[in-house]
N, C-alpha and C positions, 0 to 999 in steps of 0.2 A: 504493500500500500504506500508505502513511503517514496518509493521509487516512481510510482505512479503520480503519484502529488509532486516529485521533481521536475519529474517530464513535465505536468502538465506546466506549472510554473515557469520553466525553462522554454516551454514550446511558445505562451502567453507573454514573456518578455521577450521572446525573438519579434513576434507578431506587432509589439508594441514601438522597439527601434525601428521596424523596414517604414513608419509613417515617420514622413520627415516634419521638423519642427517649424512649419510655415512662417515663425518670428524669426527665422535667421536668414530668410530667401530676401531677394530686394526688385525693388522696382526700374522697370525701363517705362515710363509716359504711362506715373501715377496718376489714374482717375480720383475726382473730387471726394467721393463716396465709396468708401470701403469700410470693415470689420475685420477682424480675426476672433471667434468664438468655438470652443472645444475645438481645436485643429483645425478649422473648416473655414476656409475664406470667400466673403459674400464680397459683392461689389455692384455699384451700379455703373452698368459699362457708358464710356465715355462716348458720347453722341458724334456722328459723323468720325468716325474712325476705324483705321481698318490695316490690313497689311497686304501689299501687291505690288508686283514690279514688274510693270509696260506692254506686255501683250493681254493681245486682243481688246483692250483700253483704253491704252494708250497713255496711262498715267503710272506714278508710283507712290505709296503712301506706306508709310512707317510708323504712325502716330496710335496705335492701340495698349490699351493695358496688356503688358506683360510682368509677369509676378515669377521669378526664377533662381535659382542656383544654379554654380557652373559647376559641371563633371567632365571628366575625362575618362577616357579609352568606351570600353565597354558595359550596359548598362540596359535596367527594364525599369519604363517609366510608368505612373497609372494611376488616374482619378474619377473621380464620381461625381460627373456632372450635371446640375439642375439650373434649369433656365424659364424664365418670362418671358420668353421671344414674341417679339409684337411686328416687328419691320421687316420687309425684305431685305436679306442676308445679315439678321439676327445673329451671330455667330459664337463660338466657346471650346474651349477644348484643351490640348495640349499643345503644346511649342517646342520642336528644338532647333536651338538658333545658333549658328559658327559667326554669322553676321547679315548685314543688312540684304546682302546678293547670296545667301546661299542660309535657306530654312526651309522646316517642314511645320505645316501649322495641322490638327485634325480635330476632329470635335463631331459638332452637332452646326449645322449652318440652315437656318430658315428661310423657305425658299416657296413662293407663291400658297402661302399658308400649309406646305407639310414642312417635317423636318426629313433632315437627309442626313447623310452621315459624309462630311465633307472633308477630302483632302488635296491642301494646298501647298504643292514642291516648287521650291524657287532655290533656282541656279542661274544668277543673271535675271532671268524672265522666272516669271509665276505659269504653272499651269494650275486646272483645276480639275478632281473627278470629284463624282458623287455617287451616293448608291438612298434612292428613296425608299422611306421606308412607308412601310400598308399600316401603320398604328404610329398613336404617338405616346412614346415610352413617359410614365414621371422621370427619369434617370435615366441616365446613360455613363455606360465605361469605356473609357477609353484606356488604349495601351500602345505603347509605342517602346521596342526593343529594338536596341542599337549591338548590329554583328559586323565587326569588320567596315567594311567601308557602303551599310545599308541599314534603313533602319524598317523595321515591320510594321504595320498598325494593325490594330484588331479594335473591335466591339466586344462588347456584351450588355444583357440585359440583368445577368445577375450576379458578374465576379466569379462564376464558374465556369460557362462555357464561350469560349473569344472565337469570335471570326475574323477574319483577316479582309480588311478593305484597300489595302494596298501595301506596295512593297515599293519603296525609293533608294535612289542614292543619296548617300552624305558622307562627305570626304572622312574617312577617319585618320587615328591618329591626330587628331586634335579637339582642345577642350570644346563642348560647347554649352553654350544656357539653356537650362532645361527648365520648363516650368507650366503656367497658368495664363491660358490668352484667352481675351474676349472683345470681340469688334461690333461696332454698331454702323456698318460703310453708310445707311441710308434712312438710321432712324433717330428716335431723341434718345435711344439709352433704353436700358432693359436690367433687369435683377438678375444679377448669375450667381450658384454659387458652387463652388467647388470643396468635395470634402476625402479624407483617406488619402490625399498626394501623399505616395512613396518613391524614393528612386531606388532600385536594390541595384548595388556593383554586380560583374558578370567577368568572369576572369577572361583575361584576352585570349580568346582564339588559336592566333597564332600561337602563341608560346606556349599554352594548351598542346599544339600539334608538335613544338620541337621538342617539350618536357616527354612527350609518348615515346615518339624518334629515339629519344637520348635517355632514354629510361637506365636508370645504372641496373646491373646484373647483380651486384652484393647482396 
């Protein structure tokens, strides 16, 4: 019994470190209105703002709430998103940023009153896909896992089972900002809030493959 009460204790404080401490993350284009409450960051997203760079637009805008910490090498990121969405391209999600010409943004993006499950890869230029969804979720999970020089994105609806809605490139080997985005390109602002952000470290790949290789024989 006592061993059982260690695990479980041990399994419960592992559970409790992988949620990162949202009072030590920082701001890139602090919105007016925000919160920090039990771990969970609300916000009221800043009006006319958003993130995109030149195609099919013709513009480029940088001006949205991002809420982040910087990591390095390899990494699975992943939050529990809830939104007000009222305007077309209501948007929220996750972010990871190298810099202003090269990010992945994913989330929840509101689009002729459904919501979609939106991701946006910029290399120089933004593209954009979406995948609509037949209901509209209270919640949504997002996840985003950085391998080598790609990062994954997945859904879910309940933290157990993830789908994958796209797969990009992001240069690795180098640090980037990982965190909490929410844009409002076309309306007055909306209530988001984000709850459970964890980033868990993921041992690098490669050196994974030459520690195999090079495995000592003693």
């Amino acid at each position: 019994m006592k061993k059982i009460l260690v695990g479980i204790f041990s399994l419960l404080l592992i559970q409790k470190t992988q949620a990162q401490s949202l009072e030590k993350l920082q701001w890139f284009n602090e919105p007016e209105k925000w919160s920090i409450k039990n771990n969970a960051l609300s916000m009221f997203v800043t009006p006319q703002s958003d993130y995109w760079r030149i195609s099919h637009y013709g513009f480029t805008v940088d001006d949205a709430p991002f809420y982040y910490g910087t990591y390095g090498g390899e990494f699975e990121a992943k939050v529990k998103i809830t939104g007000e969405y009222k305007a077309r391209f209501d948007q929220m999600g996750l972010m990871i940023r190298i810099d202003q010409e090269n990010y992945i943004k994913a989330g929840i993006e509101f689009v002729d009153g459904k919501y979609n499950l939106s991701t946006v890869v910029t290399h120089k230029t933004s593209d954009w896909s979406v995948i609509t969804l037949d209901k509209t979720p209270a919640f949504v999970w997002i996840k985003a896992v950085r391998r080598l020089d790609a990062v994954e994105v997945f859904y879910s609806f309940d933290d157990k089972e993830y789908i994958m809605m796209r797969n990009a490139h992001l240069q690795d080997n180098t640090p980037a900002m990982v965190g909490l985005m929410a844009a409002c390109p076309d309306g007055n602002g909306f209530n988001a809030t984000f709850e459970q952000f964890s980033v868990k470290h993921l041992p690098d790949q490669r050196r994974l493959d030459w520690l195999k290789k090079n495995a000592s024989t003693n």
